[in-house]
N, C-alpha and C positions, 0 to 999 in steps of 0.2 A: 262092739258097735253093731248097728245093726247091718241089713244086705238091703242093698240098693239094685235095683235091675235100668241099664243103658239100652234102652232100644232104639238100634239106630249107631251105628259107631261109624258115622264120619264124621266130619270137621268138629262139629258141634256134639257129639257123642265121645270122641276121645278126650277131650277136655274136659269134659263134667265128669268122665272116667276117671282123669289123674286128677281131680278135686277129691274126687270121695275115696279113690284108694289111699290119694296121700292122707288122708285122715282116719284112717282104722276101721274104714266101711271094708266090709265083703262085697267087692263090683262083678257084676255078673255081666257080659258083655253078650248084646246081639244082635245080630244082622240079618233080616232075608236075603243079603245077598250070599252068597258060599265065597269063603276067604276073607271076607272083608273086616268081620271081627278080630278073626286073628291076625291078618296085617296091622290093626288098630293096638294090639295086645306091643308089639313090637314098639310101634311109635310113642306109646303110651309108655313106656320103660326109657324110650329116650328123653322125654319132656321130662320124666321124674327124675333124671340126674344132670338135666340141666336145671331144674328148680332147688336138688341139694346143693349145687356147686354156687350157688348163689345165697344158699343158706335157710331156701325156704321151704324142703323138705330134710326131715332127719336121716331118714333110711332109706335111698330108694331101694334098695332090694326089697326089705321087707313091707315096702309100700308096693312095688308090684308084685308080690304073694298076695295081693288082698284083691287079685285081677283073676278072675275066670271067664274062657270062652264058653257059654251056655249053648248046647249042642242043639238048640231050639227057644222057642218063646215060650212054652209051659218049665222050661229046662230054667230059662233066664227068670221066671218070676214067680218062684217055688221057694215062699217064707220070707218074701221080699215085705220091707216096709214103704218101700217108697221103689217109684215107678218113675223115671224119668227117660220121655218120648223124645225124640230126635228126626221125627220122621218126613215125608217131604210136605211142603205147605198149603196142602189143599185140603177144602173142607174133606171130598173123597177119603183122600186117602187118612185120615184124621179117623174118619167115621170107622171106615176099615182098620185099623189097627186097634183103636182104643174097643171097640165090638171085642174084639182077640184078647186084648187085655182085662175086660172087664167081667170074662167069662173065665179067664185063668188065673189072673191073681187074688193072694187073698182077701177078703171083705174090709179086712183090716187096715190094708196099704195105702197110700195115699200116692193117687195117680195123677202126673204133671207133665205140663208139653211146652220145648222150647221155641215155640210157635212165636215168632216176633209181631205178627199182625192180625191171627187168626183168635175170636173167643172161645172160650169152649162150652160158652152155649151153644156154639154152631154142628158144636158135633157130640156134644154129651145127654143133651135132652132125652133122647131115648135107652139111655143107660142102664138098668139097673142099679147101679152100686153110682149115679151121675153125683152121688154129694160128696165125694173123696174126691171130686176131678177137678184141676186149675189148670191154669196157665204158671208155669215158670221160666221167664222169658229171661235170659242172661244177654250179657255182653260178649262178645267175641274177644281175645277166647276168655272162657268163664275160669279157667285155672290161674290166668294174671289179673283181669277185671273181675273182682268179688261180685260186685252189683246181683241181685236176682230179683226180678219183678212179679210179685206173686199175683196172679187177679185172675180171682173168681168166679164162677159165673151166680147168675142169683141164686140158684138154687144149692150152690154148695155150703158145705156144713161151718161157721163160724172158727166154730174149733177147731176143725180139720186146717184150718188155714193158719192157726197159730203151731198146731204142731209140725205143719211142715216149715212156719220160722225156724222151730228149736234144731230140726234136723240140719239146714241148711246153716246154722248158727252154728252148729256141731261138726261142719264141714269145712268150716271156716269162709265161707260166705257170708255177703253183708245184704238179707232181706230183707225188700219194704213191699209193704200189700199196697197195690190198689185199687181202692174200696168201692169201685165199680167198672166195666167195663166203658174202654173209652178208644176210641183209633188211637193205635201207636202208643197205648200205654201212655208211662210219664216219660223215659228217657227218649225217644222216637219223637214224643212230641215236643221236646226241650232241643232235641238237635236238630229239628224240621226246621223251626224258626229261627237259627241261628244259621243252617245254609242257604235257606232263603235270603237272611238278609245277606251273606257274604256274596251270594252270586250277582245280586242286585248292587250291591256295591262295585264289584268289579264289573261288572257288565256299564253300568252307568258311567264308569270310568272317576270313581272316587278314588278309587285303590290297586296297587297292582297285586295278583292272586299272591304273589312272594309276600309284598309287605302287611298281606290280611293275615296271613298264615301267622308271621311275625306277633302281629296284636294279639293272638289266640296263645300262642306258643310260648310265648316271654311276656304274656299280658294277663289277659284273662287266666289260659291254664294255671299261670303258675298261682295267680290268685285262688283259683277256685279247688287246687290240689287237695290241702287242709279242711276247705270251707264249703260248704254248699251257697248259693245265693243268700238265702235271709241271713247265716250265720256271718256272709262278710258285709251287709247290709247294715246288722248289727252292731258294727265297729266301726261303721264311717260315720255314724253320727255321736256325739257325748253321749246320750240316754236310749242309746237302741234304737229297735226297728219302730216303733212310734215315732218318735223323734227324725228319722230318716224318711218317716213317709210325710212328714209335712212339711219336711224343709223340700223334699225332692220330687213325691207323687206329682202335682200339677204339673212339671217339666217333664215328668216322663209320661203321663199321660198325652202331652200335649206332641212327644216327639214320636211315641209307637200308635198313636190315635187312636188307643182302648182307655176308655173311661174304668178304670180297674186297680185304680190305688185308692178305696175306697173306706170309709171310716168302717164299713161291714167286712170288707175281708179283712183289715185291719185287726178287727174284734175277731174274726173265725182262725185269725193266724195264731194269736198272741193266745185267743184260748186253748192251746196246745203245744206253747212256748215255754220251755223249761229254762229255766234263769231269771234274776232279778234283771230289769234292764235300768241299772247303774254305773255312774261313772266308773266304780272303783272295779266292780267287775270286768266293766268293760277295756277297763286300761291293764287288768291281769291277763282277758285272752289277747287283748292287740299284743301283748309282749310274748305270749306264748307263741302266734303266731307267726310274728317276726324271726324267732329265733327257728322256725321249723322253715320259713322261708327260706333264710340265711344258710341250712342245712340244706336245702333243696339246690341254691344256687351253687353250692358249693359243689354237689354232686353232676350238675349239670359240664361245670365246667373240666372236672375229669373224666367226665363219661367220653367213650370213644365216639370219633368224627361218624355222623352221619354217612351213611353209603350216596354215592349220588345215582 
């Protein structure tokens, strides 16, 4: 497998650590602080045997042998294919370190930053090597939530961005690009909307914060576990997401007051819709779905009590 270099090994650096070690990457680990990599090396060895105890690494021993302390940043990204940044969230220091990396890794590597709100147009334009450079913005933490949000800036190389899918795919990560830069990405701007409206709810005094939490938790979540939006969209109507935007668009237009169920994103959805949208289809995932629900609910009810 190839060598990855973590720059940055706290919160968000030890994690993408035990992602790529538990998958057969060589993790080079490092930190301008002194100690903090190697405290990272430790914690990272514990994550990995509670994620085999669960069954979702096979070896942690020999997934942490695939963990090296890099006694420097020319140390840490020496044959490295892929560079993944950890570092704090300001354009500054963004400029400063990718400057550092851009002069010491090879031409070849494809250089990414878990920057959740930052582009890296902002700090990559004067690069030399800026066409390797994205954003790869994960979920906290990124060893339990796969998710990785790849988004580029204009200037990076098309392909460079499909190959760091394969890697990430090869990490056992689940990434999606998005095909231009935008505030807060897709997930940031999918949960903005959703606390906004939970706060406005409670606050207006619709709902108590317990029983919102409830709708989310035993409602939506469990709904959207298996599904994404359009794919459960696609099962509440007989003929799919067409069929669901005519019987439901005007009411939901008329309840979030965006004019935005529109016969045009309609047409730019479905152009990039994989499936027949048929009954009979349809009635094979509802039953797939159900029964993974039915697995989900089952686990729920033996999982251990909540801590309060």
């Amino acid at each position: 497998m190839p060598k990855v270099a973590i720059v940055g090994s706290g919160l968000i650096g030890r994690a993408w650590a035990t992602v790529f070690c538990s998958h057969g990457w060589t993790t080079a680990l490092y930190d301008p602080v002194p100690g903090v990599a190697k405290a990272a090396k430790a914690h990272i060895a514990r994550n990995l045997k509670e994620l085999a105890a669960l069954g979702l690494v096979k070896d942690p021993k020999a997934s942490a042998e695939n963990l090296v302390v890099a006694k420097d940043l020319a140390d840490a990204l020496k044959g490295v294919a892929l560079v993944q940044e950890n570092g704090p969230e300001t354009v500054e220091a963004k400029i400063a370190i990718h400057t550092e990396i851009d002069k010491l890794a090879p031409p070849s590597a494809i250089v990414t930053s878990s920057t959740s709100f930052l582009f890296a147009s902002l700090w990559a334009k004067d690069l030399k090597h800026r066409k390797r450079v994205m954003v790869a913005h994960p979920v906290n933490p990124p060893h339990l939530v796969p998710i990785v949000e790849l988004c580029p800036s204009p200037w990076t190389d098309p392909k460079l961005v499909e190959k760091a899918r394969g890697y990430y795919e090869k990490a056992g990560q689940v990434p999606v690009t998005v095909r231009k830069e935008v505030n807060g990405f897709v997930l940031n701007r999918l949960q903005a909307v959703l606390m906004a409206e939970a706060f406005d709810l409670v606050g207006s005094g619709v709902v108590s914060p317990e029983d919102l939490d409830k709708t989310i938790r035993d409602g939506l979540g469990l709904r959207w576990s298996f599904l994404g939006p359009f794919e459960t969209i696609e099962l509440n109507a007989p003929a799919g997401i067409p069929d669901y935007n005519r019987r439901y668009g005007p009411s939901l237009a008329k309840l979030t007051g965006r004019d935005v169920f529109t016969a045009k994103n309609e047409k730019a959805i479905m152009a990039e819709w994989s499936g027949e949208q048929a009954p009979e289809r349809i009635a094979r995932l509802s039953k797939w779905r159900d029964g993974r629900l039915a697995a989900l609910k089952a686990h729920k009810r033996q999982a251990k009590k909540k801590p309060s």
